[in-house]
N, C-alpha and C positions, 0 to 999 in steps of 0.2 A: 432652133438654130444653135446652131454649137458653137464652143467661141473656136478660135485658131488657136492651134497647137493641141487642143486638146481633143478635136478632131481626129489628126494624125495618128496619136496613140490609138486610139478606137479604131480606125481603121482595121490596125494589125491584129485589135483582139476581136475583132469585128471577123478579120478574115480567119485568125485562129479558129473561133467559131464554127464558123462555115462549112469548117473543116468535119467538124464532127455534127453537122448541120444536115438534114438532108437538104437538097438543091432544089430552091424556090424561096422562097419565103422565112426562110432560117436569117438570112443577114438584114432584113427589113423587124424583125423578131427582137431581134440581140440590137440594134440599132433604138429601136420602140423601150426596150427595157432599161440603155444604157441615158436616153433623155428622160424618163421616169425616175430612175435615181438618182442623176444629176438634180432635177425638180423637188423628190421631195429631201436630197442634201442640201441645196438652198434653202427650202424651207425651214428645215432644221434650223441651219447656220441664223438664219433671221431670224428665228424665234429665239436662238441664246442671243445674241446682240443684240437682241431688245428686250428679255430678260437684264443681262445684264446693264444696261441702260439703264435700265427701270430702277436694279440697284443703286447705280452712281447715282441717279436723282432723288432717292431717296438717302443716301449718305451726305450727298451736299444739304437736303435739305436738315438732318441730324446734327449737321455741320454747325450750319446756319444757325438751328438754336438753339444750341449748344455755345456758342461764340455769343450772342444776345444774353443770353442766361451768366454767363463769365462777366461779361460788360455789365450786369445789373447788381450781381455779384462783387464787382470790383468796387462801384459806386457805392453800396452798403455797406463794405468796409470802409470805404475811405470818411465816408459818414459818421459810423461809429466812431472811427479813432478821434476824430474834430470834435465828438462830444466828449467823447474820453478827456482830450486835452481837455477844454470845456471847462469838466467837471473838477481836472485836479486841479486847474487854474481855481477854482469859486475855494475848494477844499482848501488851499494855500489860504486865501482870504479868509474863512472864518477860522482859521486854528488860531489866531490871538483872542478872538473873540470865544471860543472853545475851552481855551485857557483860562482866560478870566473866569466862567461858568465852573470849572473847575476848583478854580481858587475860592471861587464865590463858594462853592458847595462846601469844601474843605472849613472856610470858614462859617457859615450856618450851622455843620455840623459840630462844630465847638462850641459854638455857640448855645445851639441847644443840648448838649452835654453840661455845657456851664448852668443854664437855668435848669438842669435838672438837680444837680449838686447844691445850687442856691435853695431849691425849691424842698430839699430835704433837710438843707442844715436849719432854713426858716421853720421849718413843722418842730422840728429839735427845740430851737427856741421860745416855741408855741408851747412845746409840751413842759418846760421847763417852766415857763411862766405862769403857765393853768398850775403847775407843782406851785410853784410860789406863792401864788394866791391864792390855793386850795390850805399850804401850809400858815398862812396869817390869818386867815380865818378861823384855823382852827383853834 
């Protein structure tokens, strides 16, 4: 069945036809071929709209997680930064403590500087003394 209006047109090429049809069975022919095309233009039409269908459900679903992926994304940063803070918050607390280790070392390092100075003017001592007693004995 054909729908209306679309009928109408056909008709006139229907009788165009005709024209150059032999008489009989020529406008039952061109009528037969014109609901066959129509059929497999539907066909057609259906298969891209549900091709493209197919598309948009698979873009929503792309969508979708892609938008999940952002959101888990977003939480991992916002993660990170809270340690971040965190971290410089604790590094503010031990810089006096940092410092002192600093000063501590600064002064060890003098320190052992100093007994090394001590530990060489003592041997000078030593050696001057073995002289001294080497010289009264003699």
């Amino acid at each position: 069945q054909l729908q209306p209006g679309i009928g109408e047109g056909l008709g006139a090429m229907a009788d165009a036809e005709s024209a150059h049809q032999p008489a009989g069975g020529g406008k039952e022919a061109v009528a037969h071929a014109t609901r066959d095309m129509f059929v497999k233009v539907s066909e057609y039409i259906q298969g891209e709209v549900l091709a493209t269908s197919s598309d948009y459900q698979l873009l929503e679903q792309m969508h979708s997680a892609t938008t999940d992926k952002f959101k888990d994304l977003s939480k991992q940063a916002t993660t990170v930064s809270s340690d971040m803070t965190a971290l410089q918050g604790k590094a503010r607390e031990l810089q006096p403590t940092l410092d002192q280790v600093d000063v501590l070392e600064a002064s060890v390092s003098e320190l052992h500087h100093t007994a090394i100075l001590l530990d060489d003017y003592s041997k000078r001592i030593e050696a001057k003394y073995k002289d001294l007693v080497a010289s009264r004995h003699s």
